[in-house]
N, C-alpha and C positions, 0 to 999 in steps of 0.2 A: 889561607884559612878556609877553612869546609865549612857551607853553611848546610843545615840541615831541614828541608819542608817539610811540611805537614800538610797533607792536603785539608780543606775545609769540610769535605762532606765524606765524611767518617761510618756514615753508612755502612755495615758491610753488605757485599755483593748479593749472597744469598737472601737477604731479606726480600719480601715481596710490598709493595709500598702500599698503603692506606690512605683510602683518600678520605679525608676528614672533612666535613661540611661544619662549619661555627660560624653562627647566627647569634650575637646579642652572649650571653651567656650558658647556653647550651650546645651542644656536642654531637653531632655523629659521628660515625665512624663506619664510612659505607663498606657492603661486603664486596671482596675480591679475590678471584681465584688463592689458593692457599691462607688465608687468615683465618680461617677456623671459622669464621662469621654466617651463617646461615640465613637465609631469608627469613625465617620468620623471627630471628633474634633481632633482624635487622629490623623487621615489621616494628619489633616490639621497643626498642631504642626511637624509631622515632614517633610514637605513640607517647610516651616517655618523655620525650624531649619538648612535645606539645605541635610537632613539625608534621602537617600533612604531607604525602609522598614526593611532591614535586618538590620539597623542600622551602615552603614557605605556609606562615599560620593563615589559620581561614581567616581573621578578621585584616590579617595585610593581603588577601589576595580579593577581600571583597572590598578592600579599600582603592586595592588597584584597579578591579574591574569592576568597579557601579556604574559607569557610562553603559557597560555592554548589560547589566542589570538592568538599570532604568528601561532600555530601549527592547529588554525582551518583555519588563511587566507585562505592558499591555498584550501582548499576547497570552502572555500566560493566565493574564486576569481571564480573557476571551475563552481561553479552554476549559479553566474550570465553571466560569458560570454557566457554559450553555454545553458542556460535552460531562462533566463530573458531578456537577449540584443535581440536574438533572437524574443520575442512577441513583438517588433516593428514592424516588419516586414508581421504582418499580416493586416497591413493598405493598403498593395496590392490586398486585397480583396474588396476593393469599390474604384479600380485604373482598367485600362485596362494596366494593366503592360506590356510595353515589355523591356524585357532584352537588346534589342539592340541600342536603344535611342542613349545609352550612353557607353562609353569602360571602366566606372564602372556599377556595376552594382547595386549599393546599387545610383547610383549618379542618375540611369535611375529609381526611385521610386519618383524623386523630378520632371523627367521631361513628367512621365505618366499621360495622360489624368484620370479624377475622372468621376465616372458612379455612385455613390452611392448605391443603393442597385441591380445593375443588375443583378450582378453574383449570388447573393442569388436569385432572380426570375427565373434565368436560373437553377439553383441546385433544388430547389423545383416543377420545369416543369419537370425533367427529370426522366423519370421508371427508369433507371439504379440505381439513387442517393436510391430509394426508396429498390429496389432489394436490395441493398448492405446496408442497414439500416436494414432488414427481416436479411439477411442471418446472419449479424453480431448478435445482439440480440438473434435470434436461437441459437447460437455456444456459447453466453455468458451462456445463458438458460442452457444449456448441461454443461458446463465444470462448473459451480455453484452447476448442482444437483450432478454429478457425479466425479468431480473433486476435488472439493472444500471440502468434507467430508471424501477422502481417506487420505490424510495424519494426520488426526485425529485419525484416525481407526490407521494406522501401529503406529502411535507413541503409541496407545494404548498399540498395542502386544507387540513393543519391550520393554516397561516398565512393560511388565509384564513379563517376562523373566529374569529371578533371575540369570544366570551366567552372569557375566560381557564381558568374552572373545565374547560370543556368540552374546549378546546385538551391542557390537563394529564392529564384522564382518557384522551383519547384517545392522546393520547402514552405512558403508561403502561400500554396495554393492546398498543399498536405492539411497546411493546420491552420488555414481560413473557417472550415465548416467548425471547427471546436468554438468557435464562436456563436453559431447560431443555438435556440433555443432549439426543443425537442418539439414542440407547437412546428414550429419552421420545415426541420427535419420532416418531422411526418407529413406536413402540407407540398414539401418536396416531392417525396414517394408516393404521396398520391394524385398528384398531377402525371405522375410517369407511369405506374402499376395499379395506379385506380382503374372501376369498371370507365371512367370517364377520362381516364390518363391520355397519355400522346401512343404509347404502343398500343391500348386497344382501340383506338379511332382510326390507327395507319393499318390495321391491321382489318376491321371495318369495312375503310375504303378500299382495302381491293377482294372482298368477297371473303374472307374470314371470319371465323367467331371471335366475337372477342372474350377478354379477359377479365379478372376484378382480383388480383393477388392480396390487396389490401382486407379482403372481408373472408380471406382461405385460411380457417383454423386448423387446417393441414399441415400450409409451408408457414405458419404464423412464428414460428421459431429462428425459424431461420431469412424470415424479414425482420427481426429485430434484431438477428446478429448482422446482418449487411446495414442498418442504419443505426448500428455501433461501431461498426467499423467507418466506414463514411466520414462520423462525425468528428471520433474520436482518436483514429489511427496516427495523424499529424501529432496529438501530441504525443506519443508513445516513439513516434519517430526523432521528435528534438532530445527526447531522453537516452536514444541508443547514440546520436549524432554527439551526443556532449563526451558519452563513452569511449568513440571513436576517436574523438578530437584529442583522446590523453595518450593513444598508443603512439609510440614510438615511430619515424620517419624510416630510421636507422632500421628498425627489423624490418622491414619491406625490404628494404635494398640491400641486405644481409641474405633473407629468403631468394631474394632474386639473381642476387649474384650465385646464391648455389642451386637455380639452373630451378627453382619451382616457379609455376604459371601463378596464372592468377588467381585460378579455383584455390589451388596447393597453401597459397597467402591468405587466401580468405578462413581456408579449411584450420592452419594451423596459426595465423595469427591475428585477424580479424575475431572469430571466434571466441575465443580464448580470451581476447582481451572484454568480450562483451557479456562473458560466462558468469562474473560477480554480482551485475546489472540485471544481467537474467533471472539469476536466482531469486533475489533480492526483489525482482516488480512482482513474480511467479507466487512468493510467500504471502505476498501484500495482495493479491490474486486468488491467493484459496482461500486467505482467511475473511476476502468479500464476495465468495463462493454463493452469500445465502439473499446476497443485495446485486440484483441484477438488473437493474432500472425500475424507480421505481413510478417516475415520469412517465414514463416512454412507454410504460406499459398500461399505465393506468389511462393515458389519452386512447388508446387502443382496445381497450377492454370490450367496450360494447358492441364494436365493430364486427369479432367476432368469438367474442361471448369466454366468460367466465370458466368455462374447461379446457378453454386452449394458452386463455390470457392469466388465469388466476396463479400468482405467487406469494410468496409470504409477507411481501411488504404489500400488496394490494388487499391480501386477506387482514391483515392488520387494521389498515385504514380501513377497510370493509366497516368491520363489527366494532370498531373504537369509533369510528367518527361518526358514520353514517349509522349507525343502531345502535352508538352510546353503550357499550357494553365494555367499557373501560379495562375492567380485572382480567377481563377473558381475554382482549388484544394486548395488555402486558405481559400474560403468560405466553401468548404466542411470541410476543415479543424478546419476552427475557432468553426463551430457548433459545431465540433465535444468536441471541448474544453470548448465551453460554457455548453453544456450535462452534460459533465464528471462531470462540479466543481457542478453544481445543485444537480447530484446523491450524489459526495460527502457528501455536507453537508446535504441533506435529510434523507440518510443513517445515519453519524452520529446523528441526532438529533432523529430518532429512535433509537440509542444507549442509547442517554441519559433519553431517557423516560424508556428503558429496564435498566437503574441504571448503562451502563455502562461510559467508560471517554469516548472511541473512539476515533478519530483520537485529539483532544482537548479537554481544561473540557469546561464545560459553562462556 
């Protein structure tokens, strides 16, 4: 007797299969090659369906993740009261603000006279504003070409230093000064390049003139970019070393096996892998293009003098703090803010033409 089967999955061949997502009482119906299904119909199904993209509702994924909510608040709280609440306050820059109206002081911005664009006409009259526009760009200039390239270089070296003990000490000694103040830093460098330092005393004692590098509004530029680098190049160097730590073992010994040196590995994959990194500190780097210490310069100012030291964060605090002229250092201010976000995202969007994400994707 002939029995006859039927197989169970009656499917036919040609069809292309669909993968259906069902959650509770609702439906998708994800897109996949041939189903006619589109992205944006599919956008629009799970809009529809109440299903954010990942496939689950907002109020079950914030149910799942309030532990990691809880523990961002407080930060979040931190950012908006002292970095967000704060840019209200730049509306005293088309106010003739005076602080003393009122015995608040937030109360004395509702009863200040409005001048609209004055204090900007006053900022754009002024050589000083312009001085301190020059000397800042110069200093950014300088610690871009000279600054910004060294802690790429030492992270180079220390990864290429094959004892571990040795790699850790020297790392440790990289990014020991990011700890000191800039008080410290400068009582550093002038114990060595002061008129009273160790070089011009040795130099003194055997019949030489000596020196005072610290009070030269000549090289004043480029002794603020050597005790920026100094203090700060150690950390810049743990941020390429964590970059370095993600490439691959494998493509070293791949490169090497097809007969390239050491330069040839660095050139094509050392590099390469640190080219994201780069981009990415580079954008973050122009768009603080117009903040170039604002410490470090201001301990220094006097020393040698206001035409070689003066930038737009010292001109700020100049005429806001010290001559109370509030309106007039928020518009210097606000510029300064409007600049920044421009270079930002200019900078990045040459990222994204160079393939990389930078500070965001498209």
């Amino acid at each position: 007797m002939a029995h006859s089967t039927t197989p169970r999955d009656t499917t036919p061949r040609d069809a292309t299969p669909r993968d259906t997502t069902s959650r509770g009482t609702a439906s998708v119906t994800a897109a996949a090659p041939g189903t006619g299904v589109t992205e944006a119909e599919l956008k629009t199904l799970r809009k529809a369906s109440g299903k954010t993209p990942n496939g689950g509702t907002f109020k079950v994924r914030l149910r799942r993740d309030r532990t990691l909510v809880l523990m961002t608040l407080p930060a979040v709280l931190l950012v908006l009261v002292f970095n967000y609440i704060p840019i209200l306050g730049n509306v005293v820059a088309f106010q003739e603000y005076d602080p003393y109206v009122s015995d608040n002081g937030f109360v004395a911005i509702f009863h200040s006279p409005w001048v609209g664009f004055e204090q900007f006409s006053r900022l754009f009259d002024d050589s000083a504003f312009w001085d301190a526009v020059q000397n800042t760009l110069v200093l950014f200039t300088l610690q871009l070409l000279l600054f910004f390239p060294v802690p790429i270089l030492l992270a180079l070296l220390i990864n290429s230093v094959i004892r571990p003990r040795v790699r850790a000490v020297s790392q440790a000694i990289l990014y020991l000064p990011h700890f000191f103040s800039w008080v410290l830093v400068i009582t550093v460098f002038q114990q060595i390049f002061g008129g009273a330092g160790i070089i011009a005393q040795t130099l003194r004692r055997h019949g030489y003139e000596g020196f005072d590098l610290m009070t030269d509004p000549g090289i004043f530029k480029f002794l603020v970019t050597a005790e920026g680098v100094w203090k700060d190049a150690g950390w810049g160097v743990i941020v390429f070393l964590a970059a370095l730590a993600s490439v691959s073992p494998d493509l070293y010994e791949a490169s090497a096996m097809d007969g390239a040196g050491r330069w040839r590995r660095m050139w094509h994959v050392t590099l390469p892998a640190l080219r994201p990194v780069i981009a990415l500190l580079l954008v973050l780097r122009v768009g603080d293009a117009l903040t170039v210490g604002f410490e470090q310069i201001l301990l220094q100012r006097d020393a040698v003098g206001p035409g070689a030291a003066e930038v737009l964060d010292t001109y700020v605090w100049w005429n806001g703090v010290r001559n109370q002229d509030f309106s007039y250092a928020a518009a210097a201010g606000l510029i300064k803010g409007v600049v920044s976000l421009g270079l930002v995202l200019a900078a990045n969007k040459v990222a994204h033409l160079m393939g990389e994400q930078g500070v965001y994707k498209k």
